[in-house]
Steps between C-alpha positions, in 0.01 A plus 500: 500500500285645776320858420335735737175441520358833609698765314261558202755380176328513166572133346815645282669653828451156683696366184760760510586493897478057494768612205694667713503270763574208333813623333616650827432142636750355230732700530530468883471080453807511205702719811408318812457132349636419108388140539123558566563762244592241226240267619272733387602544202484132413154472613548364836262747628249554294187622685410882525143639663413810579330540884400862634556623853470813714773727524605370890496145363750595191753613751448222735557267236780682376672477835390121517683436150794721585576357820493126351739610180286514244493709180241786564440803454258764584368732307453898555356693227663881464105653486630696188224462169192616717483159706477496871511885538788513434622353828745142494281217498566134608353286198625161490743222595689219307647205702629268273612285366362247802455161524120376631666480843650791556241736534160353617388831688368621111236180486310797799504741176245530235533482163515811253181504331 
């Protein structure tokens, strides 16, 4: 789970957009790849951290995942409920389920404190 960094998300808004991503993640592995979807459920990948990035990183990574076919997905909030001004918002990205390998370009992110 990798959230932006620089938008300003109370803790509880972090929560609810890594949420979001992370189902939207799931559902995209179950579609593009049932087996790594079932590994995951048996525990074969068991490892999740949180990193933060900037907004340009989230869609370079994004792009990154996508174009190796991997589960992602990106996340936009709608602005609606007085966040953002009301304007779409790019909040966070879920690639995953990954093995170690697969994605070493998120050991350059930090961790979400």
């Amino acid at each position: 789970m990798i959230l932006r960094n620089d938008a300003g998300m109370t803790a509880g808004k972090m929560a609810s957009q890594a949420s979001h991503a992370a189902v939207q993640a799931s559902l995209r592995c179950l579609e593009i790849d049932p087996t790594r979807f079932a590994e995951y459920q048996d525990g074969t990948f068991g490892t999740k951290v949180c990193l933060t990035a900037t907004e340009d990183q989230l869609h370079q990574l994004f792009e990154l995942a996508s174009s190796r076919n991997l589960p992602c997905a990106l996340i936009e909030d709608s602005g609606h409920a007085g966040f953002f001004d009301g304007k779409p918002t790019v909040t966070a990205l879920a690639i995953g389920p990954i093995r170690r390998h697969e994605m070493r370009e998120l050991k350059k992110l930090e961790l979400l404190k």
